[in-house]
C-alpha positions as CSV (number, residue, x, y, z in Angstrom):
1,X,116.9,85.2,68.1
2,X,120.2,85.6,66.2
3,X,119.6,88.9,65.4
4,X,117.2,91.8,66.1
5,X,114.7,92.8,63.5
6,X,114.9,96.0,62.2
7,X,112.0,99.0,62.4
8,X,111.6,97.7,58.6
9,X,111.1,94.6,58.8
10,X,108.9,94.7,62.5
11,X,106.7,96.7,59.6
12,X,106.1,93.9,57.0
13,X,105.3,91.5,60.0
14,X,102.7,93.6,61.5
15,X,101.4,93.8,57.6
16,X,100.8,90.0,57.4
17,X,99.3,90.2,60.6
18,X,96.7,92.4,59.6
19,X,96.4,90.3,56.5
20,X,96.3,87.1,58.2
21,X,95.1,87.0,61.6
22,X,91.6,87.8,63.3
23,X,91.0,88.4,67.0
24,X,88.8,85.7,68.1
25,X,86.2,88.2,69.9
26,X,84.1,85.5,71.1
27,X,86.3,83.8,73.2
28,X,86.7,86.6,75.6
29,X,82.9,86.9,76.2
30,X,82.6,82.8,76.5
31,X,85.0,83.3,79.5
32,X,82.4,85.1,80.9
33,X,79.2,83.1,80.1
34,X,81.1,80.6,81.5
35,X,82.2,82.2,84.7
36,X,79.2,83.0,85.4
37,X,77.5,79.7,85.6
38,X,79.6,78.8,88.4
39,X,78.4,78.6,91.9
40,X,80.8,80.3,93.7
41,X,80.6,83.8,95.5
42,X,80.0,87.3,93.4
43,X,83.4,88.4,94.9
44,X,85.2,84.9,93.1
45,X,83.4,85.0,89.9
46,X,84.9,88.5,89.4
47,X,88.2,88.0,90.4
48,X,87.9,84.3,88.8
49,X,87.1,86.2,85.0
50,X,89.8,89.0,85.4
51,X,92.4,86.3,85.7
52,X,91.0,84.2,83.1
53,X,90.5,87.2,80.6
54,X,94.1,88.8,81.4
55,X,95.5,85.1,80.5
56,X,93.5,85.5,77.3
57,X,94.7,88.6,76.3
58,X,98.3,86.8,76.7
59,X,97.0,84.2,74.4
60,X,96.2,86.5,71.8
61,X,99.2,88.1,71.9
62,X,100.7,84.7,71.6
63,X,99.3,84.0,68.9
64,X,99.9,86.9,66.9
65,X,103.5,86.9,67.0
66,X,103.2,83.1,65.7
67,X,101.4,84.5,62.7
68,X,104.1,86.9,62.8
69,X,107.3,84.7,63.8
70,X,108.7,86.9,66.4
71,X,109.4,87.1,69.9
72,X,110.0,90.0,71.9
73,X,113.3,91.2,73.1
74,X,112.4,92.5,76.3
75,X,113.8,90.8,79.4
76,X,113.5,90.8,82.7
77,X,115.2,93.9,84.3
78,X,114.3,96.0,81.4
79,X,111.7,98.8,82.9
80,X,112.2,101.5,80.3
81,X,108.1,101.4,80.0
82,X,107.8,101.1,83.4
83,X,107.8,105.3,83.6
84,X,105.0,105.2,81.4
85,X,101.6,107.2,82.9
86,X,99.1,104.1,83.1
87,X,95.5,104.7,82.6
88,X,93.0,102.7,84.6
89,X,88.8,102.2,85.6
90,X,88.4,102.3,88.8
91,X,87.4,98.8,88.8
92,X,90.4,97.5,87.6
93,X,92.0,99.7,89.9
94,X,89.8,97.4,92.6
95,X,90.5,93.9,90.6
96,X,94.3,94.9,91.6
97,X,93.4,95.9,95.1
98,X,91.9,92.3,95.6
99,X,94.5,90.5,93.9
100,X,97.5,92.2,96.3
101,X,95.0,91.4,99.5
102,X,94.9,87.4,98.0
103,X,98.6,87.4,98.7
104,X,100.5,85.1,101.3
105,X,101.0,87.6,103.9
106,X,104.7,87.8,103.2
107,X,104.4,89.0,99.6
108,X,101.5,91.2,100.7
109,X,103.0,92.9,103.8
110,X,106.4,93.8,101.7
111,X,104.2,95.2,98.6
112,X,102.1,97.6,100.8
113,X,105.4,98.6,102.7
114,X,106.7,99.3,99.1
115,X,104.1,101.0,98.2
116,X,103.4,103.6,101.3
117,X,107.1,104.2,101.0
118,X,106.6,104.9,97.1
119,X,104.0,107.7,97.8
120,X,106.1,109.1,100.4
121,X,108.8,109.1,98.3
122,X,107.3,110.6,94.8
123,X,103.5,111.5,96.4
124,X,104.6,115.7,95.4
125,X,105.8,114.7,92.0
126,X,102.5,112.6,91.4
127,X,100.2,115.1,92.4
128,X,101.6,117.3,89.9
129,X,102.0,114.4,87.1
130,X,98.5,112.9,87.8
131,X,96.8,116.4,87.4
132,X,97.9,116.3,83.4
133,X,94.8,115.8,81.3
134,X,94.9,112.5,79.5
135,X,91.9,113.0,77.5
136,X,92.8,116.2,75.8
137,X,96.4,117.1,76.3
138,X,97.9,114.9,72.9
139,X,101.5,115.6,74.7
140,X,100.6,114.3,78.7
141,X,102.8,110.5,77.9
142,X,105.7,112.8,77.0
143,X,105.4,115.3,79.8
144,X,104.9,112.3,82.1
145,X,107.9,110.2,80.7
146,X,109.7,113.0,81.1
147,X,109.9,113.0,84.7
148,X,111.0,109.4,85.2
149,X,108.5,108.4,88.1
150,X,108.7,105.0,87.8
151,X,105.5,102.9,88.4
152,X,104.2,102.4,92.0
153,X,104.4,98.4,91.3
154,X,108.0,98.7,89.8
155,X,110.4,97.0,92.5
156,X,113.4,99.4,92.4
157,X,115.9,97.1,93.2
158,X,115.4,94.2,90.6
159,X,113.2,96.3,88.4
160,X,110.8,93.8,87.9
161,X,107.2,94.2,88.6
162,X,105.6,93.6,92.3
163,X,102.6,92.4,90.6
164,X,103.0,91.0,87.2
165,X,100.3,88.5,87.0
166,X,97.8,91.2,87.4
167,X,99.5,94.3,85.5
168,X,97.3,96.2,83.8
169,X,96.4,96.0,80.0
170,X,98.5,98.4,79.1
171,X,101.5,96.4,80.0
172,X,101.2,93.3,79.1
173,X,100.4,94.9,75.3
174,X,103.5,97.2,75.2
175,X,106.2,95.1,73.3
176,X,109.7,95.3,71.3
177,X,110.6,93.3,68.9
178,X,113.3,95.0,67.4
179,X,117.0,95.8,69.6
180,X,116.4,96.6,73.1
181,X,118.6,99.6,72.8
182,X,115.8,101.8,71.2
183,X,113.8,101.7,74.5
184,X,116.9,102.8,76.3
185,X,117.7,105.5,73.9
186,X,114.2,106.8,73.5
187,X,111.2,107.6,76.0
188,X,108.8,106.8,73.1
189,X,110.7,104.3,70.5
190,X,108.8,103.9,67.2
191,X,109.9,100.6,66.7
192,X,107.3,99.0,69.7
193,X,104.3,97.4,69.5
194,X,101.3,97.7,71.2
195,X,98.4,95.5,71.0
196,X,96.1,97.5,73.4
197,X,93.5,97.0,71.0
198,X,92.9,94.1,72.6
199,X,91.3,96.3,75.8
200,X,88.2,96.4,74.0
201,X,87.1,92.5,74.0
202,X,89.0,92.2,77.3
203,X,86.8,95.1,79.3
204,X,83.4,94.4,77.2
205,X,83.5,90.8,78.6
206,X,84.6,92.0,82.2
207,X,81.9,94.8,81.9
208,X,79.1,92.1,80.8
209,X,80.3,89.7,83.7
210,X,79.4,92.9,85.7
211,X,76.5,93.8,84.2
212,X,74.5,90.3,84.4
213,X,76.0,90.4,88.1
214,X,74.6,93.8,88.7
215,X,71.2,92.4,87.3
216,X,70.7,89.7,90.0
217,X,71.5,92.3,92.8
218,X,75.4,91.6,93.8
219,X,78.3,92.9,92.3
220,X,80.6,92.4,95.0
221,X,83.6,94.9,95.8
222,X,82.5,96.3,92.6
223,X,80.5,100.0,92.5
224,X,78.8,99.0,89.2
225,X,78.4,101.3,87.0
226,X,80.3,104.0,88.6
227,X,83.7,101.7,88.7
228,X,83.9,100.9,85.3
229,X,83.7,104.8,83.7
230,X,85.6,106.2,86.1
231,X,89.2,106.7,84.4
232,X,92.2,107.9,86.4
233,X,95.9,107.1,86.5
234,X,97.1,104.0,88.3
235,X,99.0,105.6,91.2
236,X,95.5,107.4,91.9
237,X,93.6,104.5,92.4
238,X,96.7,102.9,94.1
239,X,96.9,105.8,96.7
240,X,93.4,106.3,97.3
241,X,93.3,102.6,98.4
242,X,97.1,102.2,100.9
243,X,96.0,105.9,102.2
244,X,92.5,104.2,103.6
């Protein structure tokens, strides 16, 4: 990109979007009709349809900033959002879980190392951060920006994250189109984009998946319907899980 786009401009793209572009819904819940036909174990189908859907939700984004002809200026290193308070189910929380057990050992072994180090390290600050109330207090992202925890999968050497195939939704959605700089200058820049609508088709077809599983008797890993309303933050379901 020769040059950045400016807060402006970022504006009129995300206008044609709206005026040009629709989500195609039914894809996502294909993905898991389709999954579900195959005749592999409860435990593959699920982790087989969160991969699939997360790549979809990567497609639509893709897609959308055609439409819009940008591309984000985020690189790799650049973990300004990585301090951000990340709001999970339970079962995704789990869907993680597997995904770091599926490891080679290596990868595995030095991620759960980071990761009972990481609790060690910021476990006093957590407990106070993860007992703000996401669903009423309009101010908890500040108040938890504001103490610059970074996230338990954020690799603190090369700032990059220790499981970035599976980060959760709220991750892969967050994007900057405009100068880098404004995420470096502010905790919550007004120039960034976040497509986190896109949660909605995402979990529906993941929840369905589950649902039809549940049905027939075997849901796996999963604690269905418990897992999926169950909200916390990610270093609670993270914790709960390496402290086992």
């Amino acid at each position: 990109m020769d040059r950045y786009l400016s807060y402006v401009e970022m504006g009129k793209r995300v206008q044609k979007l709206h005026e040009h572009y629709e989500i195609d819904s039914d894809s996502f819940y294909e993905i898991a009709d389709h999954v579900l036909k195959k005749g592999v174990p409860s435990a593959e189908k699920i982790m087989l349809a969160f991969q699939q859907l997360l790549q979809k939700v990567n497609d639509e984004i893709s897609q959308m900033e055609k439409v819009m002809d940008v591309k984000p200026s985020c690189q790799m290193g650049c973990a300004f959002c990585c301090y951000f308070p990340i709001i999970i189910n339970r079962m995704e929380g789990k869907l993680i879980q597997q995904a770091i057990e599926r490891m080679d050992e290596e990868r595995k072994n030095q991620l759960l190392k980071h990761l009972k180090n990481y609790f060690g390290q910021y476990g006093k600050k957590l407990k106070e951060l993860t007992s703000l109330d996401f669903e009423n207090d309009e101010r908890f992202k500040q108040k938890y920006i504001a103490r610059q925890v970074p996230c338990p999968l954020l690799d603190p050497v090369t700032n990059t994250c220790l499981a970035y195939e599976v980060r959760p939704i709220p991750c892969r959605t967050y994007l900057n189109y405009t100068h880098p700089s404004v995420c470096s200058e502010n905790f919550m820049p007004k120039e960034t984009i976040s497509y986190e609508f896109l949660y909605d088709d995402y979990m529906g077809a993941l929840n369905e998946l589950i649902q039809q599983m549940y049905e027939e008797g075997d849901t796996a890993f999963i604690d269905y319907p418990e897992d999926a309303f169950a909200y916390d933050y990610l270093p609670v379901w993270l914790e709960q899980w390496v402290g086992r």
